[in-house]
C-alpha positions as CSV (number, residue, x, y, z in Angstrom):
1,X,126.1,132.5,63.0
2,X,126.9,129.6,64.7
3,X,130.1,129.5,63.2
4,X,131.1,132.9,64.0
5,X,131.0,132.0,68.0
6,X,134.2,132.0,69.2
7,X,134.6,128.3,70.3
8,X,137.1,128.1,73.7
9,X,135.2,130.8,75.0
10,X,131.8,129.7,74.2
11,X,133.0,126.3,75.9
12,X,133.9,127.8,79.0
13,X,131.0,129.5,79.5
14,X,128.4,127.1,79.0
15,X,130.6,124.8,80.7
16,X,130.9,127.3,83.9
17,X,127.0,127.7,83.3
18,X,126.2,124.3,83.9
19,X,128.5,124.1,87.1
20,X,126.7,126.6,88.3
21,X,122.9,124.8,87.9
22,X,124.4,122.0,89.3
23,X,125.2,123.6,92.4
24,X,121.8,125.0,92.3
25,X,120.5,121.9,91.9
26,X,122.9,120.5,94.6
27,X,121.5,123.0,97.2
28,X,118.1,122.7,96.5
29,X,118.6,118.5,97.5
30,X,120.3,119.7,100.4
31,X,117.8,122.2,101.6
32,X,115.3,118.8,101.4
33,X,117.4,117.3,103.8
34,X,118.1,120.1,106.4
35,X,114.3,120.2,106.3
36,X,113.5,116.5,107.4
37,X,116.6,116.3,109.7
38,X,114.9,119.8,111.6
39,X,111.7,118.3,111.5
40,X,113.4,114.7,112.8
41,X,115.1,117.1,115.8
42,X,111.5,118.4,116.8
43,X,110.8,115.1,117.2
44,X,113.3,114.0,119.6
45,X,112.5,117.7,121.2
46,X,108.7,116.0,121.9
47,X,110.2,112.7,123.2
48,X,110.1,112.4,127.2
49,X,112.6,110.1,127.6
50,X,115.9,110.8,128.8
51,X,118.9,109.5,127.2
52,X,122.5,108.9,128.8
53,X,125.0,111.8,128.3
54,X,126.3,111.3,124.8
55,X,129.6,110.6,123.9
56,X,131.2,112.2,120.4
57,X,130.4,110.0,118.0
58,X,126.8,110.0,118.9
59,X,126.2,113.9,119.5
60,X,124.0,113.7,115.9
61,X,121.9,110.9,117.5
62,X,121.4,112.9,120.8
63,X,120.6,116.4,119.8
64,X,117.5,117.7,121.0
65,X,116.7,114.9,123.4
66,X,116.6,115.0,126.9
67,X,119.3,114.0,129.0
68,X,121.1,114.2,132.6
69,X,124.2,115.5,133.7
70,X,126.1,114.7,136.9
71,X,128.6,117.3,137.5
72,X,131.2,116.3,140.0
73,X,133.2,119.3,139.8
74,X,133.1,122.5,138.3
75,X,136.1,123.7,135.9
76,X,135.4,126.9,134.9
77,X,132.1,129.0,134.0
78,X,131.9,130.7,130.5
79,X,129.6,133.6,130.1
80,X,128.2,134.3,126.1
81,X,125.6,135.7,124.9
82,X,122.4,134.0,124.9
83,X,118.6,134.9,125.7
84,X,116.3,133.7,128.5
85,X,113.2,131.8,128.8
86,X,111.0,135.1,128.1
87,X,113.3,136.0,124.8
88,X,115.4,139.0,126.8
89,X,119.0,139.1,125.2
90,X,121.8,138.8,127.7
91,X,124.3,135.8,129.2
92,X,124.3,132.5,128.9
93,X,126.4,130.8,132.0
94,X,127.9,127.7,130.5
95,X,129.7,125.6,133.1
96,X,132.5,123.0,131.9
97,X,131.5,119.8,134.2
98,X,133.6,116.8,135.2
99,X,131.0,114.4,134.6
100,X,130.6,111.7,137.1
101,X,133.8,109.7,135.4
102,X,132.2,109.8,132.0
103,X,134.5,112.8,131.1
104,X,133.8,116.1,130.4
105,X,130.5,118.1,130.1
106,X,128.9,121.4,128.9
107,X,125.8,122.9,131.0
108,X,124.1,125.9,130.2
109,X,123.1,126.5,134.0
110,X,121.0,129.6,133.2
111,X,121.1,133.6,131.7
112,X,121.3,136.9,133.5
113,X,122.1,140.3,132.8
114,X,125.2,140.1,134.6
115,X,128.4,138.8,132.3
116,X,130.1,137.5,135.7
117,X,129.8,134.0,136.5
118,X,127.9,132.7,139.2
119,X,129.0,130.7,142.0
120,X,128.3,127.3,141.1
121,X,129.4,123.8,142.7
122,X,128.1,121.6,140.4
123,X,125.6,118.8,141.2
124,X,122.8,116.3,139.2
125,X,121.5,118.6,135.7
126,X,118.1,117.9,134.2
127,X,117.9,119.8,130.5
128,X,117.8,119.5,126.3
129,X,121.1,118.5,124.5
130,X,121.9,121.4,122.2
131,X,124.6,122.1,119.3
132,X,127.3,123.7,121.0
133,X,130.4,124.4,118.4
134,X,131.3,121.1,116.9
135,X,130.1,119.5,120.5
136,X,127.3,119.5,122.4
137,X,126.0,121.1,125.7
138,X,123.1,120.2,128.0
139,X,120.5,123.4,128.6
140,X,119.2,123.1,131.9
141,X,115.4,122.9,132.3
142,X,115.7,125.2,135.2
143,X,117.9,128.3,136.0
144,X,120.5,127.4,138.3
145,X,122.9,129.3,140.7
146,X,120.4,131.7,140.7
147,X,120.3,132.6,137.4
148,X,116.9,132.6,135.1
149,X,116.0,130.0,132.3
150,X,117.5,129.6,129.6
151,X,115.3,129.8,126.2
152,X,114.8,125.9,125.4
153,X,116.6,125.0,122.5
154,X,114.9,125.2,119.2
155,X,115.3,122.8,116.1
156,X,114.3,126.2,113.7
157,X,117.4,128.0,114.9
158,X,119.5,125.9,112.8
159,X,120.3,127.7,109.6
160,X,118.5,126.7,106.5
161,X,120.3,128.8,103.8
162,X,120.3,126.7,101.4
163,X,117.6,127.7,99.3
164,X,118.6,131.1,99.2
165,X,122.0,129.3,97.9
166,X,120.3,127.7,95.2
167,X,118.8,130.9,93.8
168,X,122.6,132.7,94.1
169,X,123.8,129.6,91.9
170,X,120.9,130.4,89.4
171,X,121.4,134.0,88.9
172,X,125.2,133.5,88.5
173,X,124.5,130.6,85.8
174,X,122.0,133.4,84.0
175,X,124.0,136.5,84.9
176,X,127.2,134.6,83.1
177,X,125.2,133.5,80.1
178,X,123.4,137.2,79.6
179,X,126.9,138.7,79.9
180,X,128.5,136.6,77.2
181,X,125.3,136.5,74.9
182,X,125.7,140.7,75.1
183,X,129.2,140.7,74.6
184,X,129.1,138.5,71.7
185,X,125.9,140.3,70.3
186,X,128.6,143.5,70.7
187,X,131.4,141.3,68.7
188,X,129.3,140.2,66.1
189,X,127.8,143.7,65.4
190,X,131.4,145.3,65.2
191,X,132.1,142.5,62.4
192,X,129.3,143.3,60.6
């Protein structure tokens, strides 16, 4: 039988087979590590003490700790979507803040129903350091400007999909093998 296999195509497949565990494999080590660095974010989330304002290269370092922003002047207010402090879905008022010299800041100054921005001069920000894009934002402690809380940024937001990845890479490794083993059963029978 063994000789009757067609041999390129029995390559392949094994070959594209074993890709496929591997990348299994490969998402289940990094599902591990989204794990420890959630569980090392609700850490720093526990922490009480307040960092300075983080520049880029340390936004990894600074996420989920608290921090303070002085905001100078105002540059523009961004309303997206977002929830408040009691979980009702709505706006998020993110103002972009010259930050006392240090450059430029993000702070979520607080939710409402209302996609307008709010008037808002500016002034000293108390709050969480959040993900925000490939940046980072400070969440206010307290509404602002009028506006409601925020919901406080939460380390278990951050998507963990790669187990669920693993177990695609698996089926496609078995659904590839099952496939060929069929169609050569079907090959082998016609020869026969």
């Amino acid at each position: 039988m063994i000789r009757q296999l067609p041999l390129i195509p029995t390559i392949i497949v094994v070959a594209a087979a074993g890709v496929m565990v591997w990348l299994g494999v490969w998402q289940l080590g990094r599902a591990e590590e989204k794990a420890e660095l959630i569980a090392r974010y609700e850490t720093a989330l526990a922490e009480a003490e307040e960092i300075a304002w983080p520049s880029p290269d340390t936004y990894e370092a600074s996420l989920f700790r608290r921090s303070r922003v002085d905001c100078v002047q105002v540059r523009g207010i961004d309303s997206v979507s977002g929830k408040s402090d009691r979980g009702q879905s709505g706006w998020a008022h993110i103002a972009r803040c010259d930050h006392n010299g240090a450059g430029v800041a993000d702070v979520a100054i607080g939710w409402s129903r209302d996609p307008n921005p709010p008037e808002w001069s500016g002034g000293s920000v108390t709050g969480i350091v959040a993900p925000y894009g490939e940046t980072v934002k400070l969440v206010a402690s307290e509404g602002l400007a009028g506006l409601r809380p925020l919901a406080r940024p939460n380390p278990n937001d951050l998507p963990n999909n790669h187990l669920a990845y693993a177990g695609q890479w698996f089926f496609f490794a078995l659904t590839a093998l099952a496939i060929y083993g069929f169609a050569l059963r079907s090959r082998l029978a016609k020869r026969d």
